[in-house]
N, C-alpha and C positions, 0 to 999 in steps of 0.2 A: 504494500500500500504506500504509494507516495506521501512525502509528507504536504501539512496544510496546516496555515494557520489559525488561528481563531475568528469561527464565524464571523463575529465583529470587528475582525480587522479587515476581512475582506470586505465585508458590507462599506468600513470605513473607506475604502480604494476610489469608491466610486464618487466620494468630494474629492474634485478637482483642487489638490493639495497648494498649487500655486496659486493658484485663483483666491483658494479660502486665504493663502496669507496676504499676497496683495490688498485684498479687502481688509481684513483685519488691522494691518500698519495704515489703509486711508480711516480707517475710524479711530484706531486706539493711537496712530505716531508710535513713539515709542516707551514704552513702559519700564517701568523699575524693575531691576532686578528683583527676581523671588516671588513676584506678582505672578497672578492665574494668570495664564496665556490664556488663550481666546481657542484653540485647539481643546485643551483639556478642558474648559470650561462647555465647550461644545460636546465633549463625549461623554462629562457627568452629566448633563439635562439629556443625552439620548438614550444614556443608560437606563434614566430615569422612565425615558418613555419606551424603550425596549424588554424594559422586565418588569416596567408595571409599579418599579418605587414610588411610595406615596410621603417622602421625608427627607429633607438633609442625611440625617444619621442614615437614612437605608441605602442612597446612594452610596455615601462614605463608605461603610460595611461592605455595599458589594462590590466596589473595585478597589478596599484594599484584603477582600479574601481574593483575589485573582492578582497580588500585588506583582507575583512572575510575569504577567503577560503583559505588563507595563509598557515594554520596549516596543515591543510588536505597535501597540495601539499607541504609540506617539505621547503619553500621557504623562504629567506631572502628576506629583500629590494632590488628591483631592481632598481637603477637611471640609467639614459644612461651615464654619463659621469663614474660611475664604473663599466659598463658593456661592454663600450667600452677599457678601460683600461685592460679590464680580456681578452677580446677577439685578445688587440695584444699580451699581455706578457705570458696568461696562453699556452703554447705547445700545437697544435691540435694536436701531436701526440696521447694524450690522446684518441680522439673522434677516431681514424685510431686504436684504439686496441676497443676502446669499440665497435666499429663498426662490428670488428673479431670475438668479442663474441656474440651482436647478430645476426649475419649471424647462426655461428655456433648453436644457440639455433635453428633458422628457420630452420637449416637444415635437424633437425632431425624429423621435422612432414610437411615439405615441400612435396608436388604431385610430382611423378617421370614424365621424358618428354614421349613424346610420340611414341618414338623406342623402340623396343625390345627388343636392347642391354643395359645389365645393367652397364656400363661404364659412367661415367658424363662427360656428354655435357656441352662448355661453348663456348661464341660467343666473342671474343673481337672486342672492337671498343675503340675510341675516340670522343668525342663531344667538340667544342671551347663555352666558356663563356665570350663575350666581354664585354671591360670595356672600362673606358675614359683612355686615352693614358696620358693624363693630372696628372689624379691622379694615375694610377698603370705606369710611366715610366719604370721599369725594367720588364713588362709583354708584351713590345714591341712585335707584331708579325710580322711586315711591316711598311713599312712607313704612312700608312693609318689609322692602329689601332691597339690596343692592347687585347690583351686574354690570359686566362689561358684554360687550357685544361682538363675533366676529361676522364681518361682512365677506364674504365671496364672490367671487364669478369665478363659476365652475367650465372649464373646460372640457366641451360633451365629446372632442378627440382624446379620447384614450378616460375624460371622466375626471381630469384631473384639474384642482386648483389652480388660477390662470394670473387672479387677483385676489389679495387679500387685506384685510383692515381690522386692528382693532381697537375699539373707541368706549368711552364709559356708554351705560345702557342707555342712556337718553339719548344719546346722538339718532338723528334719524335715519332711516334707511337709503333713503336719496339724497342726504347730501354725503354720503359715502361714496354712492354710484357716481355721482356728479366730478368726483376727484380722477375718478380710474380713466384712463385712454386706451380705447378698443379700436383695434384698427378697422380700417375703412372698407364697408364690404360685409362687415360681420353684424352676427343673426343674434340681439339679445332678447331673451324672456326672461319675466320676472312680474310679480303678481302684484294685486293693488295697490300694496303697500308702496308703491315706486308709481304710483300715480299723480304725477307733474305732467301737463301737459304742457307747459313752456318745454320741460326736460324734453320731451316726446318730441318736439321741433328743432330743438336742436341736434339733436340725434338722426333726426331725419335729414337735416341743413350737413351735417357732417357726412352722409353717404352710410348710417348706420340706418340697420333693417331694425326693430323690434317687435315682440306681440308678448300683447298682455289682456287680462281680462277689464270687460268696460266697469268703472264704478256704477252701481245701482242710482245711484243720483245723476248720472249724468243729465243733461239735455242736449240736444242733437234733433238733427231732420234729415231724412234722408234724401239724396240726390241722385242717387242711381242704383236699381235691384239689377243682382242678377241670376240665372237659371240656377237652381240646385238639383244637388242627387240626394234625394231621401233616402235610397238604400244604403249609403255612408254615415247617416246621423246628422246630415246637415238640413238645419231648418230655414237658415235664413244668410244672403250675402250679399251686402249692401254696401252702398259707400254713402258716407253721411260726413257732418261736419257739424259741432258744436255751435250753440247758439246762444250758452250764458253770457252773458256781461265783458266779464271777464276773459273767456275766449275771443270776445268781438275785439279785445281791446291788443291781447296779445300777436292775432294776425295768424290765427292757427290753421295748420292745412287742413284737405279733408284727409280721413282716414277709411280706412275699410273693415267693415262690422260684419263676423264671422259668428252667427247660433249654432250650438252644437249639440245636440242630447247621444249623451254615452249610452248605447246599448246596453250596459251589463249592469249599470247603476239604474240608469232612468233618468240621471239628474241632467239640467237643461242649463249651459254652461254658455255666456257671451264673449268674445274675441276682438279685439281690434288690433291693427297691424297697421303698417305702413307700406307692407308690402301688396300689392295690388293682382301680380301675377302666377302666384302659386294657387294650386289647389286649397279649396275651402279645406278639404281633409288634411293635407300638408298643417296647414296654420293649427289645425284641432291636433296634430301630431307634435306639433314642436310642442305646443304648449303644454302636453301630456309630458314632454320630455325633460320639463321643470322639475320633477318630482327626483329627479336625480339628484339634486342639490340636497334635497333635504335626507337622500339615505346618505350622503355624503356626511353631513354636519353627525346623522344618526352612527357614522361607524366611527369615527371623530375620536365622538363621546365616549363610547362604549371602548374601543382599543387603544385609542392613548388618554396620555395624562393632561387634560384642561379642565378637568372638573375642580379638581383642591389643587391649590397652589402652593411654591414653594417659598414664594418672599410676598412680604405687603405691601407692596409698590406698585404701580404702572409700570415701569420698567421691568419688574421684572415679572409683571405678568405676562407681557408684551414676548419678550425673551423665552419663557418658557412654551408662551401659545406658538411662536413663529420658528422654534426648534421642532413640535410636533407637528407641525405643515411640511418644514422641511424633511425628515422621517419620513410622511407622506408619499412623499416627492421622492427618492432613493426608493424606496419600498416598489413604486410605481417604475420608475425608473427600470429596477432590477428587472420586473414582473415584462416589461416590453423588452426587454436587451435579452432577456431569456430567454422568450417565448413560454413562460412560464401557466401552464393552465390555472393553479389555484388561485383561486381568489385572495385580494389583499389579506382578508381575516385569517385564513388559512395560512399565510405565509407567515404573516404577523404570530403566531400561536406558534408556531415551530421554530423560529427565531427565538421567542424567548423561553420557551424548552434547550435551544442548541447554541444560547449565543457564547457563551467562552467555551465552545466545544472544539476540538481539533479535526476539521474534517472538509470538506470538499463544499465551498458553499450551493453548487447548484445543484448535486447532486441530494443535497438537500430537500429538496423539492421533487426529484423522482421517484416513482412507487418503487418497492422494493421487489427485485426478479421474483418472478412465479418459481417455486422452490416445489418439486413435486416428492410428498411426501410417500415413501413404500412402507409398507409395517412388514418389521424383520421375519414376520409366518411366510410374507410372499417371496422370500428368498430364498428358504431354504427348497430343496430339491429333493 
C-alpha cells in the first residue's frame, strides 16, 4: 500500500497555498512574531467545522491529540485563548475574498443547471442565525431575540454559493441584493421579500433577467394576453404594467404576468419576469428552482458549525460563518474535480469519520470491491 497523508492534509492541497498567503500579507502586512498566522488560524475554524467542534477547548484538544501531524498540515500551536484573540482582531474580510476565489476555482468545473439556456441562474435568499440577545446586544432583531443574517445567491451551476453576506438581523433582504454584481445576461429569482420594483428596473436597465412572485397588493392593468396551455398548469400570461402612484412616478417598464396552479398541490401561484420570450412553463420552472437555496441554507445548518459561535463579536462571527462557506466550496470543489457521486452530506460524514486518517483521499469515497464470500463446507472435496 503506498503511503498517504492525512485526509486533511490532502483536502488542505486544494487552497491555493500562494494565493491564501498573498491575500493574507494584503490584509494582515506583516505581523509579530509568535502571533497566529492566518494558515493555522484557518485550519482550527475548519477543524472546527470538519468534526463538528462546538468550543475553543475542543478544537484545542483535537489538534493537539494529532500534535505529530502538525508538519504535514502546515500548522502552528493552537491555544483557545490565541485563537480567540485572532478571531476578533484578524478582519474576516480576508475569508469574504478567499471565499471569491474559491467559488471562482468551482466554477470552472462546476455541472451546468438544468435549462437550456446558457445564461447563469442564481436564487437569492436570506436565512436568520440566532444568538443570545445577552451576548450579541447590537445583533438585536426584536425584543425577543437576536440574529444575524446570511444572505446568498446560490449558484444553480453545480448548486453552489456565488455570493454571500453577513449582516445583523435587521438589515433587509434587498439592500443586500442591491450591493452584489451579477453579471450581464444572468437569470435571478428570488421571492417577495426582494420586492422593489425600482430594484426590478434597474436590473432590467442592466441586461439582468429576473422572476419572482407578484405581491398580492399589487395594482397593475393588463396590456396584452397571451395563448396558454392548460395541460402545463398554466392559467394565465399576460403582460401588464403597474398603475400605483408610485410606479407612475418611478417610470416602471411593463413586465410579464405568469398564473401557474401546481398539479400535485393544487395551489394557484402568480409570476412576473422581465423576460418576455421563454415559455410560460420555463418561468413556472425557474421559479420552482428557488427552493434550492433554501435546502442549501437547510444543509448549512445541519452539517457545519453557524449555529453556536465561537467568539462574541461581528468579527468573528463573520470569520467563522465565511470559513464554513468556504469548506463549502472545497467540499464542492473536490465533489466536481472527482466526479464524485455522493452527495455533499455523505462526503461531509466520512470526512469526519477519516479526517486524520492515513489513506488515499478519493479513494475515500469509492464503494468497497464486491468481496465474494465461500463458506469453508464448499471447499472441501
Amino acid at each position: 500500500m503506498g503511503h498517504h497523508n492525512t485526509v486533511y492534509s490532502q483536502i488542505l492541497k486544494m487552497v491555493p497555498r500562494h494565493e491564501f498567503a498573498d491575500t493574507a500579507k494584503k490584509h494582515d502586512g506583516h505581523r509579530r512574531k509568535g502571533a497566529m498566522s492566518r494558515w493555522t488560524q484557518f485550519i482550527a475554524m475548519s477543524t472546527a467545522q470538519l468534526t463538528g467542534r462546538s468550543s475553543l477547548r475542543d478544537i484545542e484538544s483535537a489538534l493537539a491529540s494529532q500534535k505529530h501531524l502538525r508538519y504535514h498540515l502546515g500548522s502552528g500551536t493552537v491555544k483557545r485563548t490565541t485563537l480567540s484573540r485572532a478571531n476578533q482582531t484578524l478582519d474576516s474580510k480576508f475569508y469574504e475574498e478567499l471565499f471569491a476565489k474559491l467559488y471562482a476555482r468551482c466554477n470552472g468545473r462546476s455541472p451546468r443547471h438544468q435549462f437550456r439556456f446558457k445564461r447563469k441562474l442564481f436564487s437569492l435568499d436570506a436565512s436568520l442565525l440566532g444568538v443570545s440577545m445577552k451576548v450579541f446586544p447590537n445583533a438585536e432583531y426584536n425584543r425577543m431575540k437576536a440574529a444575524y443574517k446570511l444572505h446568498v445567491g446560490l449558484d444553480h451551476d453545480g448548486l453552489i454559493p456565488a455570493f454571500a453576506a453577513v449582516t445583523v438581523g435587521k438589515t433587509g433582504d434587498q439592500t443586500q441584493a442591491k450591493l452584489m454584481q451579477f453579471p450581464k445576461g444572468s437569470v435571478l429569482v428570488f421571492d417577495r421579500g426582494y420586492a422593489d420594483y425600482s430594484w426590478h428596473n434597474q436590473l432590467t436597465d442592466q441586461g439582468i433577467f429576473w422572476v419572482t412572485r407578484i405581491r398580492s397588493n399589487a395594482k397593475y392593468r393588463v396590456i396584452e394576453r397571451h395563448e396558454i396551455n392548460k395541460s402545463q398548469g398554466i392559467t394565465s400570461d399576460q403582460v401588464i404594467e403597474y398603475t400605483s402612484t408610485r410606479s407612475s412616478k418611478n417610470n416602471l417598464r411593463a413586465v410579464r404576468r405568469v398564473g401557474f396552479r401546481d398539479p400535485e398541490t393544487g395551489k394557484h401561484y402568480v409570476f412576473v419576469t422581465n423576460h418576455f420570450d421563454w415559455s410560460a412553463k420555463t418561468i413556472a420552472d425557474i421559479y420552482k428552482q428557488r427552493w434550492q437555496v433554501e435546502l442549501f441554507f437547510k444543509w448549512i445548518k445541519q452539517n457545519l458549525k453557524i449555529k453556536a459561535f465561537l467568539g462574541n463579536t461581528d468579527n468573528a462571527v463573520m470569520t467563522q460563518v465565511f470559513v464554513a462557506l468556504c469548506i463549502y466550496l472545497i467540499l464542492a470543489y473536490l465533489k466536481f474535480q472527482a466526479k464524485i457521486s455522493q452527495s455533499l452530506q455523505q462526503m461531509s460524514r466520512l470526512i469526519h469519520l477519516n479526517l486524520f486518517a492515513k489513506r488515499d483521499l478519493i479513494q475515500l469515497f469509492k464503494p468497497p470491491p464486491d468481496v465474494m464470500s465461500t463458506s469453508p463446507q464448499m471447499r472441501l472435496i
